[in-house]
C-alpha atoms as one frame of an Amber mdcrd trajectory, in Angstrom:
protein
  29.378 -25.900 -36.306  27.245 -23.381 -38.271  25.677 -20.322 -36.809  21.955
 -20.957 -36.728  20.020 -18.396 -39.365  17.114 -17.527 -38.117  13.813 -15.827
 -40.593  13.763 -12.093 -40.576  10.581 -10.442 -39.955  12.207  -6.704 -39.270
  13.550  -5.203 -42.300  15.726  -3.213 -41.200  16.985  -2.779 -37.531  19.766
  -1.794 -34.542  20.662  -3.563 -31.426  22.692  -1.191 -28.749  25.287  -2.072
 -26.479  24.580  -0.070 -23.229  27.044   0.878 -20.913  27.308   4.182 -18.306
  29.898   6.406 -20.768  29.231   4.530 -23.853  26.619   2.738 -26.859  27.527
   0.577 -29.046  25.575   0.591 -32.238  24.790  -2.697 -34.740  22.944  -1.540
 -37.786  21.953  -4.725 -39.808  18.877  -5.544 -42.314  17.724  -5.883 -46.413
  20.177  -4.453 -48.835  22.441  -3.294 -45.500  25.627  -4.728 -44.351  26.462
  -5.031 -40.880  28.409  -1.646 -39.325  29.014  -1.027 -35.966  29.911   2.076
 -34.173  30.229   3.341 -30.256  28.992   6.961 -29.324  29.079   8.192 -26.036
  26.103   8.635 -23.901  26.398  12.593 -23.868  22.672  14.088 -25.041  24.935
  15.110 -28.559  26.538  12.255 -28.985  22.896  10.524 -28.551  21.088  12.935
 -31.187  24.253  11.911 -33.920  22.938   8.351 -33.188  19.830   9.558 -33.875
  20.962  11.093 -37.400  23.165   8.037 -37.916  20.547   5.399 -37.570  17.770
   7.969 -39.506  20.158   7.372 -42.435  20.450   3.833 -42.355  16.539   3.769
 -42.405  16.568   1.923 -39.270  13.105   1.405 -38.005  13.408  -0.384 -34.686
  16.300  -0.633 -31.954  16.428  -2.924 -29.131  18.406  -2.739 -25.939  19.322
  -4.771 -22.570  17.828  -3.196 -19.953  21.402  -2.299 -17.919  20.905  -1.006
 -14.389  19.785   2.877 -14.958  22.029   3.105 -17.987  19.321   2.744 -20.756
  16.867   4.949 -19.670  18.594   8.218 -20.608  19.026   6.343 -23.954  15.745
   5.217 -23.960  14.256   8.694 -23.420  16.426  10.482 -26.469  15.455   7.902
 -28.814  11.904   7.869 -27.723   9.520   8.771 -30.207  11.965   8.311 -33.491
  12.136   4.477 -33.410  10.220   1.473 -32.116  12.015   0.741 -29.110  12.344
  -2.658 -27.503  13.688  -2.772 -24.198  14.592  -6.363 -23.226  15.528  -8.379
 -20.164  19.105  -8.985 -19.965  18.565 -12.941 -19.012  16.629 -13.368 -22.513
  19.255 -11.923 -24.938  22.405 -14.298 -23.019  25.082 -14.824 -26.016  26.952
 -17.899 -26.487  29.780 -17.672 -23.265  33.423 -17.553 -24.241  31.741 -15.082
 -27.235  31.108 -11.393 -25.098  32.792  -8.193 -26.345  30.569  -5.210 -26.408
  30.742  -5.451 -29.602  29.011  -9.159 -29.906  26.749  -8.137 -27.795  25.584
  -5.259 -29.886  25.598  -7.619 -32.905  23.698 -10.236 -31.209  21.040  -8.025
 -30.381  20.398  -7.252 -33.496  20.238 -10.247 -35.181  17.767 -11.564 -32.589
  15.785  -8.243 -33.257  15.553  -8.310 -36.984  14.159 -11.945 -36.540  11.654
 -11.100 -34.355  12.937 -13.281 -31.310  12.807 -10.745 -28.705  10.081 -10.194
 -25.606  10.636  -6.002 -24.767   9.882  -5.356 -21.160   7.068  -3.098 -20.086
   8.217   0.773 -20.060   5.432   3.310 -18.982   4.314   6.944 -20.399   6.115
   9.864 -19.656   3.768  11.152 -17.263   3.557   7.703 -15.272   7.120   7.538
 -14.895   7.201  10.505 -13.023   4.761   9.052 -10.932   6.285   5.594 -10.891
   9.321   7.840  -9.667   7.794   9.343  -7.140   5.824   6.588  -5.492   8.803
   4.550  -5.425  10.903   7.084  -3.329   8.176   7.174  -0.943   8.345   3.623
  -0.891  11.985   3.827   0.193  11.277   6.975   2.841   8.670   4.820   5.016
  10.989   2.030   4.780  13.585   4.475   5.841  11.316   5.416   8.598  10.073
   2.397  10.108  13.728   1.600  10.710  13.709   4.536  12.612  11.325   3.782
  14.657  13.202   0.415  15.173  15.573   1.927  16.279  14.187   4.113  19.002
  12.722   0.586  20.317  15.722  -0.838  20.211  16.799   2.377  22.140  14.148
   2.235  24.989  14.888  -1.613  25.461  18.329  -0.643  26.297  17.030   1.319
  29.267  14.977  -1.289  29.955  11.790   0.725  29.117   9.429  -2.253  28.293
   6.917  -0.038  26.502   6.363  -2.068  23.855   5.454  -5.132  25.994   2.257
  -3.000  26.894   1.706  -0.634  24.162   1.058  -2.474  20.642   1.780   0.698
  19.022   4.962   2.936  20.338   3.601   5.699  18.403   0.629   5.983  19.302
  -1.156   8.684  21.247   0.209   7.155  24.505   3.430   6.633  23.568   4.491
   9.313  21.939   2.961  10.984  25.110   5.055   9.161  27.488   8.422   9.799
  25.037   7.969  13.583  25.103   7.979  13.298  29.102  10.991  11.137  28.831
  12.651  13.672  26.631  11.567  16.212  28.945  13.821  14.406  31.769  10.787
  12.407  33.940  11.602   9.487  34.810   9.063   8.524  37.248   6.659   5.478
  36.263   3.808   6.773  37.841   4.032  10.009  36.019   4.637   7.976  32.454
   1.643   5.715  33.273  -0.742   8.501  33.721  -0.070   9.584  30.173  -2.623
   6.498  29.622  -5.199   7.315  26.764  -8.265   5.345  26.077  -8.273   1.439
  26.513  -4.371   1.848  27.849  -6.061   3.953  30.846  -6.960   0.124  32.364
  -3.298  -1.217  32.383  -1.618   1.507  34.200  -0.206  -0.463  36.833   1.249
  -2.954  33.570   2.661   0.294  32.424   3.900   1.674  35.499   6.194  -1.552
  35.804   7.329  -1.343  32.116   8.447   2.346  32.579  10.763   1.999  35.379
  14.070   1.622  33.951  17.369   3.708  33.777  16.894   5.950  31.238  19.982
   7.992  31.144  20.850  11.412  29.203  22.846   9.066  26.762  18.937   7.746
  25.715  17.754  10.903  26.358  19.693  12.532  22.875  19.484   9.327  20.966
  15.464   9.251  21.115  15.644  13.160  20.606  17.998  12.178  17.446  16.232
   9.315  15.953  12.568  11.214  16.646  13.965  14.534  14.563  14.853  12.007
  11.790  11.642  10.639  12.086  10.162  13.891  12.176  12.123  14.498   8.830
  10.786  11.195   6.756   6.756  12.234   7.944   7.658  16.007   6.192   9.248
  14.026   3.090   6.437  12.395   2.984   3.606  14.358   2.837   5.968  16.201
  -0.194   5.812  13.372  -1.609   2.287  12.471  -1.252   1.086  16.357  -2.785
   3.055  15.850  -5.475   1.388  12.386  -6.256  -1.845  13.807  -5.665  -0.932
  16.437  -8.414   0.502  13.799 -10.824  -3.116  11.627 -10.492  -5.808  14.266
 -10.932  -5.539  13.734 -14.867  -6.346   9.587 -14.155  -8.817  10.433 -10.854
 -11.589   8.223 -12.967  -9.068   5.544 -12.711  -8.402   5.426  -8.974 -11.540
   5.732  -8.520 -12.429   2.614 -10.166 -10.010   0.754  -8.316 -10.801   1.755
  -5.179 -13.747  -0.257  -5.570 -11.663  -3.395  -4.526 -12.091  -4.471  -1.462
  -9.140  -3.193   0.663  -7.232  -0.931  -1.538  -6.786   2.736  -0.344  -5.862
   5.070  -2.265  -2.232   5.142  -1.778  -2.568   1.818  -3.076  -4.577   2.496
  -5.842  -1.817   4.878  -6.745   0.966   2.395  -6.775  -0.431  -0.073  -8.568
  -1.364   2.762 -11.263   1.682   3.799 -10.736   3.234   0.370 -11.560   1.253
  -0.590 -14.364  -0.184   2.155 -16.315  -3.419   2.769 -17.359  -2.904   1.181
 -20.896  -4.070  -2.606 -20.604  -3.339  -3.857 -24.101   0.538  -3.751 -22.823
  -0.365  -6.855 -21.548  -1.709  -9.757 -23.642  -3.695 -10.809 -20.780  -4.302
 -10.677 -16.830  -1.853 -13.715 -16.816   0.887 -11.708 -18.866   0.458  -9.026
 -15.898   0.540 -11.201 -13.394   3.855 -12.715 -14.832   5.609  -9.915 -15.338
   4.755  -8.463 -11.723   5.741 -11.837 -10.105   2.679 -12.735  -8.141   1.267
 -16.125  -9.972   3.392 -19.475  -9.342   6.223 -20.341 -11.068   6.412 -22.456
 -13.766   9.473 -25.336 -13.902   8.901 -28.672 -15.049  11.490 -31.372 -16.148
  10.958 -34.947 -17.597   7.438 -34.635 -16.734   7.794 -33.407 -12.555   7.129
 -30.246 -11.538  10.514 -28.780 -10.008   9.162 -25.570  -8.250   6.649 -23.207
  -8.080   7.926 -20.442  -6.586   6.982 -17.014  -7.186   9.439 -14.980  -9.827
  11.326 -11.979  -8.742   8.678  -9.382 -10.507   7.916  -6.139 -10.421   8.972
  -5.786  -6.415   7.759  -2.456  -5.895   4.291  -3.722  -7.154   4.500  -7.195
  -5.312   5.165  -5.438  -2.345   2.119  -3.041  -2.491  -0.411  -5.646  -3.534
   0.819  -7.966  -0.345   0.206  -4.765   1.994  -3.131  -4.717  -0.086  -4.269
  -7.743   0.598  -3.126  -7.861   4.421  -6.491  -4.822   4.363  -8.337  -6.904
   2.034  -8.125 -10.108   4.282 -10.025  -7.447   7.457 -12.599  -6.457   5.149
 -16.364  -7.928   5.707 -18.125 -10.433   3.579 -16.279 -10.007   0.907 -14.853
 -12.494  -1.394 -11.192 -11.793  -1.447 -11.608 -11.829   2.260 -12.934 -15.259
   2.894 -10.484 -16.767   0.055  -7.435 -15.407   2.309  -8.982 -17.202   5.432
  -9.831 -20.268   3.184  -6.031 -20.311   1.900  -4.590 -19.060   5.353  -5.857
 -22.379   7.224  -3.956 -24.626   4.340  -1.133 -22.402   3.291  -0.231 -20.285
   5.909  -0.897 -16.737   5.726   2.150 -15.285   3.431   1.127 -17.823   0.740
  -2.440 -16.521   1.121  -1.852 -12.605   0.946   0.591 -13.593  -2.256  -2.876
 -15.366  -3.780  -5.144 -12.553  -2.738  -2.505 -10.114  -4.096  -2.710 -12.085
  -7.354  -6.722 -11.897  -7.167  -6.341  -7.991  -6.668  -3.840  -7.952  -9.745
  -6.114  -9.854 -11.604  -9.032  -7.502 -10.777  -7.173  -4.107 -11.439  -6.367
  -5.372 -14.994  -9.961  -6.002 -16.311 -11.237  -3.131 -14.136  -8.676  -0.433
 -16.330  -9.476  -2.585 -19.807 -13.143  -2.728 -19.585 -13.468   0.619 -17.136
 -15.830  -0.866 -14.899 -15.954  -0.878 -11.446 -14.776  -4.123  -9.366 -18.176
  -6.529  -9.103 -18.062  -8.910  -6.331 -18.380 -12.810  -7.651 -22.000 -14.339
  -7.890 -21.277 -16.872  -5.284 -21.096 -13.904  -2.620 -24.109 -14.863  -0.712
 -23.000 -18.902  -0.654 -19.638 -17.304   0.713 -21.186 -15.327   3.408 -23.555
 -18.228   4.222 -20.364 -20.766   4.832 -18.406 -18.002   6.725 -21.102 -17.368
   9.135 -21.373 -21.243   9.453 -17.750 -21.758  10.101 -17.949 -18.658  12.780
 -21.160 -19.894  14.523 -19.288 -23.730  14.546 -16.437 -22.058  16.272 -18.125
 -20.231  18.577 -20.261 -23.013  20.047 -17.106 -25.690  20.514 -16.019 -22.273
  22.792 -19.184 -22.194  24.792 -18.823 -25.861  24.782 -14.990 -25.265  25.987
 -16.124 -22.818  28.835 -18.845 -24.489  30.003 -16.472 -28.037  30.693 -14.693
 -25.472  32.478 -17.206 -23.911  34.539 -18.022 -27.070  35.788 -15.084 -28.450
  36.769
């Protein structure tokens, strides 16, 4: 069977092989022939591919996107060709067919005929912010297993704390862990470190806090609170750095603090994520694609297969979700009453993935236009049927206590 030929729209062009110690190179186009050659992924042997493709008058050079592999490459080349980054699942070859080698060539061809989709890669200056929201990202992950742990920890003494305490780390109970560290034991003692509203359940704490809480519990909690101690200091690095990285886009975060719900940490990752340069993006669907918050899309024979989510962006996913679990407390606002709407038919992990679409949505046409978020027209109609729907429920409770008043 013949290869298929496909029309080329790219004069000339180079599709690169990348692996961790080596590239190989496909140079192909008008009045070219085909030559191939591998260079090593030293910052040298990277500027002679530079020189080498200069000469061939290549003008654009596509790559898989490979692990962490092509962003050194990436980064050399940057700024002397038109560079394509593509997903690996688009570019497949024929299977039986894969040598390096192919794979370079195969790349090309589907370059030079215009065939390939290249993946989203931000400025210079976002990437180190990308960078360094994303390790703080991993940090409080890092740290809320932690504190895991230490629960885990006090159940094993039998220290119920949690059964009473909604936070561990609260002002109470971080109160009642530094007297545990400092060897008392006594539940009385414990219970009177009671602040605020916990003040009325002493006698519920006073049972949760006698257990046998040994000196074997006593230097794990003192362990796993250092390393806890370690992750806040990390941290708040972290989080002065970022704040030096965003002054230069402060209009920005400004602007998109205006949704409903998003702090500014989260205004951070999603700038972060996406950059502040909209026409990336063909349109708030493309976006909303790409970072894997709209439904899927898989039909067959006319019958829609699935509409699950696709993997995305997961750092961004992620963020927009925690956005939208703040959005959905928020007051008579929009966004807020469409999570509640969704929640009661969906459930409410379908629901913060639509509001987290919504907020997606909204962050794309606020950076375009550089407007401020406006709340939809139909505001006052939503308020309206929310404070119906609240004043409904609260009279079938009166109704509720009154039947059992009186029995």
């Amino acid at each position: 069977m013949d290869m298929i030929e496909f029309p080329q729209l790219i004069e000339r062009g180079c599709g690169l092989d990348v692996h961790r110690d080596t590239v190989v190179a496909t140079v192909s186009g008008k009045d070219l022939p085909e030559q191939t050659l591998t260079f090593a992924t030293h910052t040298q042997d990277l500027e002679k591919l530079i020189g080498w493709l200069q000469n061939q008058g290549v003008t654009h050079v596509a790559m898989e996107s490979t692990g962490v592999y092509w962003k050194p490459v990436y980064y050399v080349l940057e700024g002397y060709f038109e560079l394509l980054v593509v997903n690996a699942r688009h570019i497949k070859n024929v299977p039986g067919h894969k040598t390096d080698k192919k794979d370079a060539e195969w790349i090309a061809k589907l370059l030079l005929s215009g065939l390939l989709k290249p993946s989203f890669v931000p400025r210079e200056e976002m990437r180190f912010m990308r960078v360094l929201f994303r390790h703080r990202k991993k940090l409080v992950n890092q740290r809320s297993r932690a504190k895991n742990r230490l629960q885990n920890i006090l159940q094993d003494a039998n220290i119920k704390l949690s059964s009473v305490v909604s936070d561990v780390f609260s002002k109470t109970g971080l109160a009642i862990i530094q007297k545990l560290l400092e060897g008392i034991t006594d539940p009385i003692v414990l219970a009177n470190q009671a602040k605020g509203s916990l003040v009325s359940k002493k006698e519920q704490l006073q049972l949760a806090l006698h257990g046998r809480f040994t000196d074997h519990h006593s230097y794990m909690v003192r362990f796993i609170m250092d390393t806890i101690d370690s992750h806040n200091q990390a941290i708040e690095k972290l989080e002065a750095e970022l704040a030096i990285c965003a002054k230069p886009f402060e209009h920005q975060l400004n602007l998109l603090q205006t949704i409903p719900g998003i702090s500014q940490m989260a205004a951070l990752g999603i700038l972060a994520e996406i950059g502040t340069e909209m026409d990336k993006f063909h349109s708030d669907k493309h976006l909303a694609s790409w970072a894997g918050v709209c439904p899927g899309n898989n039909q067959s024979a006319g019958k829609k297969l699935s509409s699950r989510v696709t993997q995305g962006n997961n750092y961004l996913k992620t963020n927009l979700i925690e956005a939208s679990w703040a959005c959905s407390h928020t007051l008579n606002t929009y966004l807020s009453f469409k999570y509640w709407k969704l929640a009661q038919k969906r459930g409410k992990k379908k629901a913060a993935m639509a509001i987290g679409h919504e907020i997606l949505k909204a962050a794309y046409h606020i950076l375009r236009d550089n407007t401020p978020y406006k709340e939809p027209q139909l505001r006052q109609e939503i308020i309206d049927e929310r404070r119906k729907a609240e004043m409904e429920r609260l009279e079938k409770r009166l109704q509720k206590l009154k039947s059992l008043a009186s029995n």
